[in-house]
N, C-alpha and C positions, 0 to 999 in steps of 0.2 A: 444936723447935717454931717454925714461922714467924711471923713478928713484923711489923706492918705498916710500910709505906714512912712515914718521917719526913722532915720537911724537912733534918733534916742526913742523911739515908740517902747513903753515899758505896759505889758499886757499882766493883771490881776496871774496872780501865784502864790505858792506857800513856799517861801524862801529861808532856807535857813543855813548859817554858816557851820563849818565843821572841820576837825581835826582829829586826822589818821594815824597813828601810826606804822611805821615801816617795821619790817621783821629784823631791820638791820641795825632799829632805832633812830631813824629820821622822823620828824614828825610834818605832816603836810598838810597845808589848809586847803577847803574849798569851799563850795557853796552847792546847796540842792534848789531845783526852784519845777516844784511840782505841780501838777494840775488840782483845779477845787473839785472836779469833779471828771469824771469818762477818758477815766486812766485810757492810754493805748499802748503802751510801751515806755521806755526810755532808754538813754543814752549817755554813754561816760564818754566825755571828751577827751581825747590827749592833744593837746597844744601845741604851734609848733616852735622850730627851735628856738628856745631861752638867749642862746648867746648870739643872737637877730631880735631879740625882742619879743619872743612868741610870750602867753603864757598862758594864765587860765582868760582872761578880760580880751585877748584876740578878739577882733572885733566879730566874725561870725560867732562864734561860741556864746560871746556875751548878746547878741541878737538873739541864736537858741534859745539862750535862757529867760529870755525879755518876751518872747511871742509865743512859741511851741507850744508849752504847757498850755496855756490860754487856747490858742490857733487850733490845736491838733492833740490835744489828751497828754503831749510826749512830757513825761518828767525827763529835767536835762542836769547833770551831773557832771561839776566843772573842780579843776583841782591844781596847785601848782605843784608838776615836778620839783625834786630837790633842788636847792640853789635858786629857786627863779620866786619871784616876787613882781606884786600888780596890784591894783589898790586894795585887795582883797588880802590883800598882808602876804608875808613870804614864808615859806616853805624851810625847812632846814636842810643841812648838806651840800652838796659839791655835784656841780655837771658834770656827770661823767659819758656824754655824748650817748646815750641809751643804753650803756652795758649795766650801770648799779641801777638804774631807772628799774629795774624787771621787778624790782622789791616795790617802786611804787605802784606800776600797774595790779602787781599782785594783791598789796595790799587794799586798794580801790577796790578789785571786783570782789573781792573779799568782802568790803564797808557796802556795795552793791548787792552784793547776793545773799548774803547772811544778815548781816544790822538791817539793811533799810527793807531788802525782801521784795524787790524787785522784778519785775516780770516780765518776757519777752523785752531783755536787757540785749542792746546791740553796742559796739565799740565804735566811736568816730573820730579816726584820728586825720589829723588837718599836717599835713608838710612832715616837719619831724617827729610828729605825734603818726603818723601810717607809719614809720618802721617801728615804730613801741609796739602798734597795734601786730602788726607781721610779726613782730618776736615772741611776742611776751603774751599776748592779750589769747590765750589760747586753755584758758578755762572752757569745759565742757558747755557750762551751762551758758556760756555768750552764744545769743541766736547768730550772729556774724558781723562782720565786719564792713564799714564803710570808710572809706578812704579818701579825701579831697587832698586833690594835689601831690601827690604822693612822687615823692624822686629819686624813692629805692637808693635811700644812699648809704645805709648801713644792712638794713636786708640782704640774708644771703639765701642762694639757688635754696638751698634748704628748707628755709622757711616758706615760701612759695610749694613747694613738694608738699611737706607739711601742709598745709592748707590744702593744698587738692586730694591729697590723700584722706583729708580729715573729712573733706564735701559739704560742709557748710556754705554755705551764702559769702562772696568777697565781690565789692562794688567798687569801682571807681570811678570818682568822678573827677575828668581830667580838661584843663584848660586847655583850650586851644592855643593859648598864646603861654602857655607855662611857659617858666625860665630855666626848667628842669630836667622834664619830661613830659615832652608833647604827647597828645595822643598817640599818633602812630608809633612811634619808640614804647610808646607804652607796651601795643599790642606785643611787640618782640620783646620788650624784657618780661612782661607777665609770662609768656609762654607757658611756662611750667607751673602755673595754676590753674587747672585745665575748666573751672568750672567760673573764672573770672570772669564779670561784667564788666566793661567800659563802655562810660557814658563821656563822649566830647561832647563840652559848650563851648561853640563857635564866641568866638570874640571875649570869654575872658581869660584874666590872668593869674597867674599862682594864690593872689592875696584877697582874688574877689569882692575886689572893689568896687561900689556903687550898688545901690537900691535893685536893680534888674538881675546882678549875681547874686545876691545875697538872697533874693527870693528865690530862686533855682536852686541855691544848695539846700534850701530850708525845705522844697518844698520835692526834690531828690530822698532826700531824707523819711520825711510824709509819705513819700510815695510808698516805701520800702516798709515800714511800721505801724503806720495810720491811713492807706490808701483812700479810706472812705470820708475823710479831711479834708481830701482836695476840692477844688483850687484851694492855696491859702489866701485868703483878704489881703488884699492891695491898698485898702482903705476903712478903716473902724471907725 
């Protein structure tokens, strides 16, 4: 009898842990947790802020890497920024609020596109992880960018230009009840991303809490990588 998806629902994967190093000499840990079979894509997470608690174990990210693969082909690629630490062990280095951060993105999609060779690789960054992804994450070979919750707090006009200038794919998926940046603020500070998406979900909040968000960003996600996925299981 099928049994509905719980927050600890852990879905069959090829999980393996891993250690990066930085160009600047930090060394990062993370975890891969890929599909057994009908690759479709994947995704490198950036976390959000550390000095709030973010990290790589955030509770969507570590639901990605729990269901996805399984769910929807998507190998999910989880890592902690310097300084931040989560059961999955800690990271070396110092928060530097996303400016020394560009060495870690960099080096990720580097450990993504080279080591692991990765395919129709897209960037998903959650709170403080959407300005890494706005700054930093702007390798050629990322198909584009998906954003939850994004509060534009270090992002500048620039970066945005850049992106609409570049014309890749930029999504966001924006709480209606953020603490940050609600939808409609959204639409006036994206402005100058002229090819940006915004997607409101009525009634949640920045952290996407509860079983009903948690399937919407997953399945947001699906949409955009693995369309022919959809719906995702409610119940296995």
């Amino acid at each position: 009898m099928l049994q509905p998806v719980r927050p600890s629902t852990a879905l069959p994967a090829i999980r393996n842990p891993f250690t990066v190093l930085t160009a600047d000499g930090e060394s990062l840990i993370g975890e891969t947790s890929e599909p057994l079979s009908d690759y479709q894509g994947a995704i490198l997470c950036l976390h959000p802020l550390p000095t709030a608690g973010g990290m790589m174990d955030s509770h969507i990210f570590k639901k990605a890497a729990n269901r996805l693969p399984a769910m929807a082909g998507i190998a999910v690629i989880r890592f902690n920024t310097r300084g931040t630490s989560s059961e999955s062990g800690a990271s070396t280095g110092i928060f530097d609020n996303g400016d020394a951060e560009r060495f870690d993105v960099d080096a990720m999609l580097t450990y993504c596109l080279d080591s692991l060779d990765l395919k129709n690789l897209w960037v998903v960054g959650w709170s403080f992880g959407t300005d890494l992804a706005l700054r930093h994450a702007k390798d050629k070979r990322v198909k584009g960018l998906i954003l939850l919750s994004p509060p534009l707090r270090t992002s500048a006009v620039s970066d945005l230009e850049y992106w609409s200038q570049d014309g890749r794919p930029v999504i966001a998926v924006v709480p209606e009840l953020d603490d940050y940046l609600k939808p409609e603020e959204a639409v006036i500070k994206f402005a100058p991303l002229k090819q940006i998406s915004i997607i409101p979900v009525r009634g949640a909040k920045h952290l996407w809490v509860g079983e009903p968000s948690v399937n919407r960003v997953l399945s947001e996600i699906t949409k955009i990588i693995a369309p022919g996925k959809l719906p995702l299981p409610t119940k296995i």
